[in-house]
N, C-alpha and C positions, 0 to 999 in steps of 0.2 A: 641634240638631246638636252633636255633641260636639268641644269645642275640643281645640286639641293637650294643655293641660298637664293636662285630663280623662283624655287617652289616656294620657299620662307617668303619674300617676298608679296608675290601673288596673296598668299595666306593672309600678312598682315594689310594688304590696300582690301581685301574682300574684309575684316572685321574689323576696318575703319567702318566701312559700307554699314557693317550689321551696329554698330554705337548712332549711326546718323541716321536708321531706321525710324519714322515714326510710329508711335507707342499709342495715338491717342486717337479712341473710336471714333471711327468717320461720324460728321454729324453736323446740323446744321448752328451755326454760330450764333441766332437769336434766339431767346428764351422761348418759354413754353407758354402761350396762349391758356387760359383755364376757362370750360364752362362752370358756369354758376357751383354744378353738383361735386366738380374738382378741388373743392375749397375746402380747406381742413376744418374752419371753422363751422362749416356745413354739415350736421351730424345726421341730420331727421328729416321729414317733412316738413316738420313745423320751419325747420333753419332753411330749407328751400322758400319758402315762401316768404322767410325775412331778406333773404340775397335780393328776392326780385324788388320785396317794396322799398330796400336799400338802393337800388339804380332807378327805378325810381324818380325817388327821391333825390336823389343826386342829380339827377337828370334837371328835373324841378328845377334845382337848386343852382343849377349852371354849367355843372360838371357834363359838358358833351361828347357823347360819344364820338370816336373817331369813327372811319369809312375802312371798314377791309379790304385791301386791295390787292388784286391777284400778279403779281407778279413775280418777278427772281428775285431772290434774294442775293443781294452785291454788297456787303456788306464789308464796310473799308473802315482801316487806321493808320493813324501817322506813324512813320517808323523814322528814326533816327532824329526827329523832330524836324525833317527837312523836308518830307511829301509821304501821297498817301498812296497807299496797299491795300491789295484785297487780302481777307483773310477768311475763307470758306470754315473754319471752326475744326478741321478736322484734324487728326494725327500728322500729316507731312509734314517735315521739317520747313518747308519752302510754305505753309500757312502761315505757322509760327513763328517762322522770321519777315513774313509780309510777301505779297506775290505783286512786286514792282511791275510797269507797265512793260519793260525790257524782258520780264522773266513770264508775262500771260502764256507764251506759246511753249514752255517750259514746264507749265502747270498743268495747262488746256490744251492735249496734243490733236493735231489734227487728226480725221479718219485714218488710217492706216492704209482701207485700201483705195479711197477715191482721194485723198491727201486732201480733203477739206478742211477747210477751218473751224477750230471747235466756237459752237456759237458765243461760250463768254469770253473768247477776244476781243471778238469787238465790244461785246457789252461792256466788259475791263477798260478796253482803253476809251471810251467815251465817259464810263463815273470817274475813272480816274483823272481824265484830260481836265473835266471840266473842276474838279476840287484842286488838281493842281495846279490851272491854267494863273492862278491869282493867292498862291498858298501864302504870299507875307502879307497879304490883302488880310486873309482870315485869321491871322496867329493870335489876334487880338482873341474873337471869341473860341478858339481854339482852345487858350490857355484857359479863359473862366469855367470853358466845359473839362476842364480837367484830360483835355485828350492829347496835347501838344508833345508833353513829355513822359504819356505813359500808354505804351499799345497794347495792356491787357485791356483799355476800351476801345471801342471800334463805333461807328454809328451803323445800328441796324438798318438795313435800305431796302427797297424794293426797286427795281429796273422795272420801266414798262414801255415797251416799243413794240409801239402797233394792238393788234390783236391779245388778247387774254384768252384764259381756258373758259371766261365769262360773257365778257365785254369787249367792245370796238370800242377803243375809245379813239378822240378824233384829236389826239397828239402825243407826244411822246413827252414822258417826264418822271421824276424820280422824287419817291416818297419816302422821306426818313422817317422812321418809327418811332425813332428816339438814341439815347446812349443805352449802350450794354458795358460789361464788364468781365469779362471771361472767368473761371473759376480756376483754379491749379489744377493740375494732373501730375500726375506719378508714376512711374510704371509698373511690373508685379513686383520690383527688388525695393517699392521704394525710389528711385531716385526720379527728380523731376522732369519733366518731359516739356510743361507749359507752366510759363509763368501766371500770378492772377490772385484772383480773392482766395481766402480760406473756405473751402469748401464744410459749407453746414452742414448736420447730421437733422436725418430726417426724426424729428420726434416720436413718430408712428413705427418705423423698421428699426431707429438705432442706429441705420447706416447711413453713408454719407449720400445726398441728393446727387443725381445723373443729370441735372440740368448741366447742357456747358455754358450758361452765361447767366448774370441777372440783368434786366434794367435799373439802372443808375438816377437817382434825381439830379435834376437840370433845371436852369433858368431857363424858361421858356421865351423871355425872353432877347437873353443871346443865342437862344437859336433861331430866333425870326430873325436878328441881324445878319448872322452866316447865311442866312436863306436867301433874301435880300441880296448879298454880296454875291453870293454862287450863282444868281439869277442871271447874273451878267456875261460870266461866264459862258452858262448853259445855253446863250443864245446863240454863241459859236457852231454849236454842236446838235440845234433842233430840237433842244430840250428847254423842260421847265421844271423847278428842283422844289417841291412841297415840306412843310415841317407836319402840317397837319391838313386830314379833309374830315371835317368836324359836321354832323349834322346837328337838326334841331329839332323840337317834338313838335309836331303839329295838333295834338290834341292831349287827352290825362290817358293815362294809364289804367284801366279800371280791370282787376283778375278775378271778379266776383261771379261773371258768366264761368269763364274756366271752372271755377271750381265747381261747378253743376254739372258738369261733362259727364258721361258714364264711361266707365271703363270698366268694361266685363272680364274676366277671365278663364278661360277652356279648363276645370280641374282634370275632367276626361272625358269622354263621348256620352253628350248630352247632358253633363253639370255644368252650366256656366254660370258662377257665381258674379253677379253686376253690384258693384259697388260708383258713386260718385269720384271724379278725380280727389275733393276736397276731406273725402273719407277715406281714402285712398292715404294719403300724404300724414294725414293724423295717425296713423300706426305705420309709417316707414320709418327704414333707417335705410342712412346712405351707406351703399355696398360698396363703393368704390374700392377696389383694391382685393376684395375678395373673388371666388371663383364658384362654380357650383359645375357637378358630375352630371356629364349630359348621359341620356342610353347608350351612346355608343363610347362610352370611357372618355371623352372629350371633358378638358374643364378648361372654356371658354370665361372671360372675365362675368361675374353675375349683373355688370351697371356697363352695359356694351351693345352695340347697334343686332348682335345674333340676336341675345335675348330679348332684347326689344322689340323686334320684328317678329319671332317665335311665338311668344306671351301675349302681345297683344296685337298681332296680326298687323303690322304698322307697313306703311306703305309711304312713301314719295308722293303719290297723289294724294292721298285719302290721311284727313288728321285723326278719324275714328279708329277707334280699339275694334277691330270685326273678327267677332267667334267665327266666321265662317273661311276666314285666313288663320287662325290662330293653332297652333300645335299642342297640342293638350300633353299638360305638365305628368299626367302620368306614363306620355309618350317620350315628351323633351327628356326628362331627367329623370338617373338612375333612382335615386331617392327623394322620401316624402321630404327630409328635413331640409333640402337644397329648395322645394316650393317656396315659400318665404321670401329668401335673398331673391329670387328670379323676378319674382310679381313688384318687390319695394327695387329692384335694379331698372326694370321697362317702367314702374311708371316715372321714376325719377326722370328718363329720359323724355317721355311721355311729358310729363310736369314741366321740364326744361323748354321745350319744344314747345307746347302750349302757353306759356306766359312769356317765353322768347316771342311770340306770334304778337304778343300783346305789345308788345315795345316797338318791332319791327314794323309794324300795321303805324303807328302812329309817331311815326320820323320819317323825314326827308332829308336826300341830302342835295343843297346847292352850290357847287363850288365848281373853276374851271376845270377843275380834271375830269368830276362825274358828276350826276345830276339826277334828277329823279326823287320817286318812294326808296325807304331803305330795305323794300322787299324786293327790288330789282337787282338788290348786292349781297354778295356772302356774307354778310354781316358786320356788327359793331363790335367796336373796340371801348371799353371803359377803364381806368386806373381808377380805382377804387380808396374812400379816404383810408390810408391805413397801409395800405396794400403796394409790396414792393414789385407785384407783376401784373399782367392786362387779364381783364376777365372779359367773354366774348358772349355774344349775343348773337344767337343764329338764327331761331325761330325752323322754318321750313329746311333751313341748309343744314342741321343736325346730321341728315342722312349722308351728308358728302354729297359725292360724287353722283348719288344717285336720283338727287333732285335737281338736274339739271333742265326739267319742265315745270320749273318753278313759280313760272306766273299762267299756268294753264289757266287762270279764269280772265285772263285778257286777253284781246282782239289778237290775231295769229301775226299781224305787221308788227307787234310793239315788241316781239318775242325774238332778242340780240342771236340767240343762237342757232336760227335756222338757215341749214344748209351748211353744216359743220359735216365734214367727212370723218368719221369714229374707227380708228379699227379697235376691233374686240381681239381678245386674246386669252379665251376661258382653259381655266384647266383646274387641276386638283392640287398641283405646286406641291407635293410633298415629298421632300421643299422643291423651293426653285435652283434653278444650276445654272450654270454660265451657258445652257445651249440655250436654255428661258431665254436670257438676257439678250443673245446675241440674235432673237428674235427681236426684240423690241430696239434693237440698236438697227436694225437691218432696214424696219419699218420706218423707223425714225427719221430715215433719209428720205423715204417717199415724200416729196415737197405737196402733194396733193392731200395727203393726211392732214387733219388738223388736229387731232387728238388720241391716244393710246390709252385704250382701257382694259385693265386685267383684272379679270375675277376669277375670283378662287372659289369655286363648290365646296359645299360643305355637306362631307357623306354623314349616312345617317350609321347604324347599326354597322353595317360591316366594313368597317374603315380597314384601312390595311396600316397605318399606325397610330395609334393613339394620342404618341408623341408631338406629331409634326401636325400642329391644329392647325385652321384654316388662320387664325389669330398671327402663327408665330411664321405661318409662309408670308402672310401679306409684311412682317415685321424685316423677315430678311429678303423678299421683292424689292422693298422698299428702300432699304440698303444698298441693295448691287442696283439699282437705277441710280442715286446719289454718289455713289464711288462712279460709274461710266460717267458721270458728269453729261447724260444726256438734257439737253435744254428744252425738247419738245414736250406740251405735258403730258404725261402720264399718270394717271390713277391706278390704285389698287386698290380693288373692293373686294367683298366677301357676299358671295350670294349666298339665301337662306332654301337653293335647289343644290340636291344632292349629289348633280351629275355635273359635268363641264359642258356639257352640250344641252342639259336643261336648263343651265345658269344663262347662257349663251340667248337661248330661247326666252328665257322669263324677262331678259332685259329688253329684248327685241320690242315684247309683246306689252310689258307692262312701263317700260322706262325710256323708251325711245322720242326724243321730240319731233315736231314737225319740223320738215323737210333735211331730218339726219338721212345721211348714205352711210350704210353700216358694211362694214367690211369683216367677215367672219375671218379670223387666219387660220391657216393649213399648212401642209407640207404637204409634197405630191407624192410622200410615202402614205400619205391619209387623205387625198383630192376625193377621196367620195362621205367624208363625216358628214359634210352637212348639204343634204340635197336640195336641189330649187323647190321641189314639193315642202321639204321640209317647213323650208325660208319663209315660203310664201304663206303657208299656215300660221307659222307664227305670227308674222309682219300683219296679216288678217284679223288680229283679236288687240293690236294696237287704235287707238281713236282716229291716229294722226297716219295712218295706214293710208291713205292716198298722196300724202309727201313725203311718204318714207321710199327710200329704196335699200335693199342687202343683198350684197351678193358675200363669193368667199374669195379672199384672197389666197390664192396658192403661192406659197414661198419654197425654191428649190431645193432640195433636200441633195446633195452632193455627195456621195458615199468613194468616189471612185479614188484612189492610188492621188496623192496630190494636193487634194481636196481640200480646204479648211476643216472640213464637216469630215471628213473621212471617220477620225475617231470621234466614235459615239458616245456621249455622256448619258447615264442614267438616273433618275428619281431613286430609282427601288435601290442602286446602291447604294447613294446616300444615305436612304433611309434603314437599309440595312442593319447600316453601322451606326447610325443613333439608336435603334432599337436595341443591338446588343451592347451598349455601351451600360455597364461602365468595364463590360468583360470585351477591351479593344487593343488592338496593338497600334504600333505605332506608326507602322506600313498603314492598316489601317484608318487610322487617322486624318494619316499624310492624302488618303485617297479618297476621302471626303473633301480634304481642301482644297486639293485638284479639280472636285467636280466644278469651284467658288470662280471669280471672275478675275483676270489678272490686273483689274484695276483695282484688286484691293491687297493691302499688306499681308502677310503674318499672320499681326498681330489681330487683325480686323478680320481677316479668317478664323482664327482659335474663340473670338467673342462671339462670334457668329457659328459659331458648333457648338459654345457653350449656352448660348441662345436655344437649341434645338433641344440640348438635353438636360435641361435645367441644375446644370453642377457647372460645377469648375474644375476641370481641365489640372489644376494642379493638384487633385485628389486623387489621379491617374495616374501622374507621370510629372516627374521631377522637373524643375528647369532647363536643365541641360537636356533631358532629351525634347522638350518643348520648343529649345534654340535649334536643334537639331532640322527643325522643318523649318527653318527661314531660309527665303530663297539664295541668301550671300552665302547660307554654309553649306547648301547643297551646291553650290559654283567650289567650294572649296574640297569637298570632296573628290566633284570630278576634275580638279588639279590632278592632286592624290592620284586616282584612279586612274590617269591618263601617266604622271609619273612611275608606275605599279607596272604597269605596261610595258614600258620601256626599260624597268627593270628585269622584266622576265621577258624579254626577247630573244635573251642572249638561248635559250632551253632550247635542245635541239632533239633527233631523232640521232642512238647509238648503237642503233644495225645491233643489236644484242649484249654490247659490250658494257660492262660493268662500269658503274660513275658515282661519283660522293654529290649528293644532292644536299641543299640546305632545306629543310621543312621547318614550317610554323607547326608546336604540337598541337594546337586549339583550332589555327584559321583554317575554315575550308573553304575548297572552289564555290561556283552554282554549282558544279557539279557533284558535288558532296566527297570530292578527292580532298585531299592535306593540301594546304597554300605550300607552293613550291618557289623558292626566290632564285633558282640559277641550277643547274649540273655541272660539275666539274670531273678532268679525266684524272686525278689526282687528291688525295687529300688534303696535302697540303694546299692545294688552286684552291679547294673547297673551305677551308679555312682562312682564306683571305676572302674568298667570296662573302663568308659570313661575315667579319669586321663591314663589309661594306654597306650589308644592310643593316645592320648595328646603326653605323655612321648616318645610316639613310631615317633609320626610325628613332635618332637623337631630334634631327632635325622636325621632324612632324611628329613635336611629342604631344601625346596625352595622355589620360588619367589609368589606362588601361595595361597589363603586362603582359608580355606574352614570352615564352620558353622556345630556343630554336633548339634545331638538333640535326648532326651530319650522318645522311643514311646511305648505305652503300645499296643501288638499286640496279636493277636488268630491265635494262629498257624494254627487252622481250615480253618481261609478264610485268613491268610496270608496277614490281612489289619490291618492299625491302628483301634482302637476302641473308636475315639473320644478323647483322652486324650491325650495330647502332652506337651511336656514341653522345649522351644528354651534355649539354657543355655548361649546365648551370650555371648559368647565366640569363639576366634579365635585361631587359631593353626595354622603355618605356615604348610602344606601340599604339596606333590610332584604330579605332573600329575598322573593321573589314568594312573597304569602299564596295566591292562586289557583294556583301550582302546588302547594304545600303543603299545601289542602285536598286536594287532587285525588288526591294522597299518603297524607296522613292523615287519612282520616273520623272524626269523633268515635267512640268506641266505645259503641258501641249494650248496652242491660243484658243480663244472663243471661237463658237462655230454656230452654225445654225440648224445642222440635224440634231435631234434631241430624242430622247423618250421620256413622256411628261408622265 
């Protein structure tokens, strides 16, 4: 039997646990990339067209762009000034103290159930091997970069081994970005969590910037020395370590064609107002950051790949505005006054993408890692003069993910990504859950897959939440794949089909490359979604439809006693409970966070529900009951609850006979009877009895009182018998654990049966 100072105990090692929680949203540790239209100083059309003759110009003038290169980000710093550590940017304690080459498999656990290796171990200890392999070698330029004796910077990195979600390339090697700098963090009390820069307030909101890092200025050239020295290293290990893959212009720049471009607009069925791109731009303003009311209550961002593709009918292949794809504004959006933002947010994009074209048409890049036009590449990197962070140049790759038939007008041999195995993974995600995820973690292992694509449809008029926009599932997708720390890539896009199985279909038909094998997923609770007639119709109206193939993947759907999958997770409850929010309880709450991935904290759950329903979580509900859902306090509950137990064993069956029971006046069972702590044949036994739980409920104190009282009961009708006795007196008491289990169930693991 466990005595009280067992249970104190237990108590104080679980809220050590809850102080050494991390606080700080998962995320990735290098700064944020900006196109052109992301620039604050970018107000209008006219200020779009000064960015572009500003790169340029700079271009011109020397300032070359770097090479975007697709890989993982490995992003390491010196700790203790003795060697170096990854630091994935996120809230775990074990980031923020550095994740040394002894603690990767600490950080990075293997599969659970085929006990495989999570892939950045070995990526970990190969960046690491190789910067450590010669660390008093580098201290030299270690110390000029300012990183020797301080690990809020870290050098942003990219790992590239083997294959990309783009390119073969034909060696392995690793690409520094440059230096970063981490910014502070604090948690909701206030106190700090990560050390780092003073975090700047954004001029436009007032509030403080969400970036976790800036880049840092550096000699460039002590980092070609470090580069140089690590060279030597990296040959141990079958690599080769980059500071920069710089291209060059092969001819001018000229945006005068662009701007004769027509860009028409659907007002509604049969007015298509055509104006020029460069008439277009002279009465914009950049929307950035604004939203506008779609018809079905949606407000998707108004300067975003929906309304872009909506408004001017934009496509992956096709660089024309076509009325005859476009959604007419008095269909897209509830009101006239959101027209405006929608038409100046697509063409910005539009404008982007077209004079991106113009840069990207006329650079190449020559250097050992990669080679080529720099339309063969997701694009350029420029540091602009002035400018503390990188401004990107895409051209065609604006669309993501979904221009991966990006050099359709070249010979079919010169095109890197054919014969890529895709699975698809369409649904409506509102939102996604941990049975999503444990889809895409399941896939993940297939070694024949080479890529994970998830689209999210986006319904029209009769959504079933308003709330949970295609916007803010792709936002928390994207989250619970970066907490599983899955290494395979994965995309998440947003189709502008309204269905998961039209979304499924339009990519098939319109976005698929040659010689992709497209893998449809399923569950064999739904093996008839998508039939071969179906497939084959679709795959039919693709170009590339004689190197294509799609079949469906069926993934087992396990319901039985056992099971992983046994318990079912749902969307609709989720979404339930962000609809009725802010009228939620706590149980509530707690069962939303349940539906979340156990690779993510707390803390990263409550941001991510406060994500879905645009408030904060502390307008609801106090701190303390907020702590209340961290996984340490629900272990210390069921201490409690399992000691609770043991205190009421002693309660017996008295064949009729009259007995002094102690009752709580407030706690009740689940069963809605009076909390009972013991029966005794005596009152006086029953008044020792109560000193005991007195003693019991000193030990597990808190904020809450509770009144006992000795009833003389018949065990026959299991009612008091007129005799009572209040002994006024208080004892400080802990919440009823049995109404708190009843609240919050343990959270059960990921699984793979789901309902989307």
């Amino acid at each position: 039997m466990l005595e009280p100072a067992d249970i104190k105990a237990l108590i104080s090692e679980a809220l050590d646990e809850i102080l050494e929680e991390e606080l700080l949203t998962e995320g990735g540790a290098g700064g944020h990339m900006r196109h052109p239209f992301d620039i604050m100083d970018v107000k209008d059309g006219q200020g779009l067209i000064k960015k572009f003759e500003q790169i340029a110009k700079e271009i011109e003038g020397g300032n070359l762009p770097d090479t975007k290169i697709d890989g993982t980000n490995t992003s390491i710093k010196v700790v203790n000034g003795e060697e170096f550590a990854m630091d994935r940017g996120s809230s775990k304690a074990i980031d923020v103290e550095g994740i040394t080459v002894d603690r990767l498999p600490e950080r990075f656990k293997p599969d659970p159930q085929s006990g495989k290796e999570h892939g950045m171990v070995p990526a970990g200890k190969n960046v690491l091997g190789i910067f450590n392999e010669d660390f008093d070698n580098i201290k030299p330029e270690l110390k000029a970069l300012g990183m020797l004796d301080d690990p809020t910077k870290f050098f942003n990195m990219e790992y590239v081994k083997g294959t990309t979600n783009v390119l073969a390339y034909d060696h392995d090697f690793l690409k520094i970005h440059g230096v970063n700098q981490f910014y502070e963090k604090s948690d909701r009390r206030g106190n700090p969590v990560r050390p780092g820069l003073e975090r700047p307030i954004n001029k436009e909101t007032g509030k403080p910037i969400k970036d976790p890092s800036v880049p840092v200025p550096y000699d460039q050239k002590v980092m070609d020395s470090l580069v140089e020295k690590l060279n030597k290293s990296a040959e141990k290990y079958g690599f080769k370590v980059y500071s920069s893959i710089p291209s060059k212009a092969t001819g001018g720049f000229d945006y005068s064609p662009v701007m004769d471009v027509s860009v028409p607009v659907t007002l509604s069925d049969g007015n298509v107002e055509d104006k020029t791109l460069g008439e277009r731009l002279k009465d914009a303003k950049n929307r950035i950051g604004e939203k506008v009311q779609t018809a079905d209550g949606r407000k998707p961002p108004a300067q975003g790949k929906e309304i872009y593709k909506a408004v001017l009918g934009a496509t992956a292949q096709d660089t024309n505005a076509d009325p005859q794809r476009q959604v007419p504004l008095d269909k897209l959006l509830a009101s006239e006054e959101d027209y405006q933002k929608a038409i100046d947010g697509a063409v910005f994009w539009h404008a982007t993408r077209l004079l991106g074209n113009v840069i990207m048409s006329n650079m190449e890049v020559d250097h050992p890692a990669v080679k080529g036009p720099a339309t063969e590449h997701e694009g350029l990197v420029v540091r602009l003069s002035g400018d503390d962070f990188d401004t990107k140049i895409t051209g065609e790759f604006i669309l993501g993910g979904e221009a991966t038939s990006f050099r359709a007008a070249e010979p079919e041999e010169k095109k890197e990504i054919k014969g890529k195995t895709i699975a698809l993974f369409p649904g409506s995600f509102k939102p996604p859950h941990k049975g999503h995820l444990s889809v895409i973690k399941q896939v993940a292992k297939n070694k024949e897959i080479d890529e994970i694509r998830v689209i999210i449809s986006a319904p029209g008029k009769d959504v079933r939440s308003a709330k949970v926009t295609p916007e803010k599932a792709k936002a928390v997708f994207e989250k619970y794949i970066q907490a599983a720390g899955i290494t395979k890539p994965v995309s998440v896009e947003i189709s502008s089909s309204p269905s998961p199985i039209g979304a499924a279909y339009e990519y098939i038909g319109e976005l698929a490359s040659p010689g992709e094998k497209i893998l449809l997923l399923t569950s064999q609770a739904d093996a008839d979604r998508y039939t071969p007639e179906a497939m084959e119709k679709a795959k039919g109206t693709n170009k590339n439809a004689e190197t294509m193939t799609v079949d469906a993947l069926t993934l087992p759907a396990c319901r039985d006693e056992g099971c992983d999958t046994a318990n079912k997770v749902s969307a609709s409850t989720i979404r339930g409970i962000v609809d009725k929010h802010p009228d939620i309880t706590l149980d509530e709450l707690q069962t939303a966070l349940n539906h979340m991935p156990e690779e993510m904290s707390s803390q990263d759950k409550l941001t991510t529900f406060e994500s879905l329903i645009d408030a904060s979580l502390a307008d609801t509900f106090n701190d303390e009951e907020l702590n209340m859902l961290s996984e340490s306090v629900i272990f210390i509950m069921e201490v409690i609850d399992k000691a609770l137990d043991i205190v009421n064993e002693t309660v017996r069956k008295t064949r009729g006979k009259k007995e002094w029971c102690v009752f709580a006046k407030t706690a009740k069972t689940k069963e809605g009877k009076p909390r009972s702590f013991g029966c005794r044949k005596s009152l006086k036994a029953a008044e020792k009895r109560l000193a005991q739980v007195e003693r019991f409920k000193t030990m597990t104190e808190a904020d809450e009182l509770e009144e006992y009282e000795i009833v003389e009961v018949s065990a026959a009708s299991g009612m008091g018998m007129g005799y009572g006795r209040a002994l006024n007196k208080s004892v400080k008491q802990p919440t009823s654990r049995d109404n708190f289990s009843k609240k919050h169930p343990a959270m059960p693991v990921a699984h793979a049966g789901f309902e989307p």
